[in-house]
C-alpha positions in Angstrom: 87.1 133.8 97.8 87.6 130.2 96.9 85.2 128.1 96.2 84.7 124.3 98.1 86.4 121.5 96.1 83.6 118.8 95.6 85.3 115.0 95.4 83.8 112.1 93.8 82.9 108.9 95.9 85.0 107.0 94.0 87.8 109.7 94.9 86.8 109.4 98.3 86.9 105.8 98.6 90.2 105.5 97.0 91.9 107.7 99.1 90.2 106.0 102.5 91.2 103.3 101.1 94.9 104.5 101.1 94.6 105.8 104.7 93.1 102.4 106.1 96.4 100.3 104.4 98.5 102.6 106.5 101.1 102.3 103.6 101.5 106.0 103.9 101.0 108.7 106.6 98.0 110.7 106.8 100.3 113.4 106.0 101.8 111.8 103.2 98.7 111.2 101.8 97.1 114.5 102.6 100.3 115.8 100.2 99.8 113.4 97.9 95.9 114.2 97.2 96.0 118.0 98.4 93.6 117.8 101.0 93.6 117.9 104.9 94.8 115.1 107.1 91.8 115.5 108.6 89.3 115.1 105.8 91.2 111.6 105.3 90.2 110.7 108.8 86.6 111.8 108.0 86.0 109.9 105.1 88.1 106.8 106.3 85.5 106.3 109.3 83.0 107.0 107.5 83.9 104.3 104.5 84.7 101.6 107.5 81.2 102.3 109.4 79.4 101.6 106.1 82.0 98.8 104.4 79.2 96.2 105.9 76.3 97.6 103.3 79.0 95.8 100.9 77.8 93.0 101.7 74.0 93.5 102.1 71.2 92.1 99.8 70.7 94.0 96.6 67.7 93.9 94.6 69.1 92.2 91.1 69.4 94.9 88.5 66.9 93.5 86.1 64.4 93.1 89.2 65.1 96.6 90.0 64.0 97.5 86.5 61.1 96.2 86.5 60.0 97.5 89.8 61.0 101.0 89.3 58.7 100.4 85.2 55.7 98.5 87.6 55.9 101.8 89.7 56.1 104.1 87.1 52.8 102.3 85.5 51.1 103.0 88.5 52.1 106.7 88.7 50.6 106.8 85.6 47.0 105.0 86.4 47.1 107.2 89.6 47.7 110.4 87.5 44.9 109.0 84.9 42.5 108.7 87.8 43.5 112.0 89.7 42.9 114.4 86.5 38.9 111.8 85.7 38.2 113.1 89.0 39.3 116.7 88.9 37.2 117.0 85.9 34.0 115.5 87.7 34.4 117.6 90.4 34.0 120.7 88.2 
């Protein structure tokens, strides 16, 4: 039995890419890439309905840090706190 073939999104965007230039057939590319025609179609409607997220707010990397470090500080007081009161309780 042969096992599914798992594709980057990188790979996946490329070749959607391809497909939405029309430079090539869908067969052509499905060749090219040895996959179905129909898995190009797939991934090419799903890159177009989500190609407007490029162009969405993004938290700033180094803001994005520091609230994933604030939230792992609180984890850790809320941990703290958790296992004081598991103790008192017993």
């Amino acid at each position: 039995m042969k096992s599914r073939r798992k594709f980057s999104a990188e790979f996946k965007a490329r070749v959607a890419l391809e497909a939405i230039k029309e430079q090539s057939t869908l067969a052509e590319l499905a060749v090219k890439y040895e996959i179905h025609p129909n898995q190009i179609t797939e991934w090419k409607k799903i890159f177009l309905a989500n190609a407007r997220l490029t162009f969405t707010e993004k938290l700033p990397e180094k803001k994005q840090e520091e609230e994933v470090r604030r939230l792992y500080e609180q984890i850790g007081q809320l941990k703290v706190e958790n296992d004081f009161l598991k103790k008192k309780l017993y």
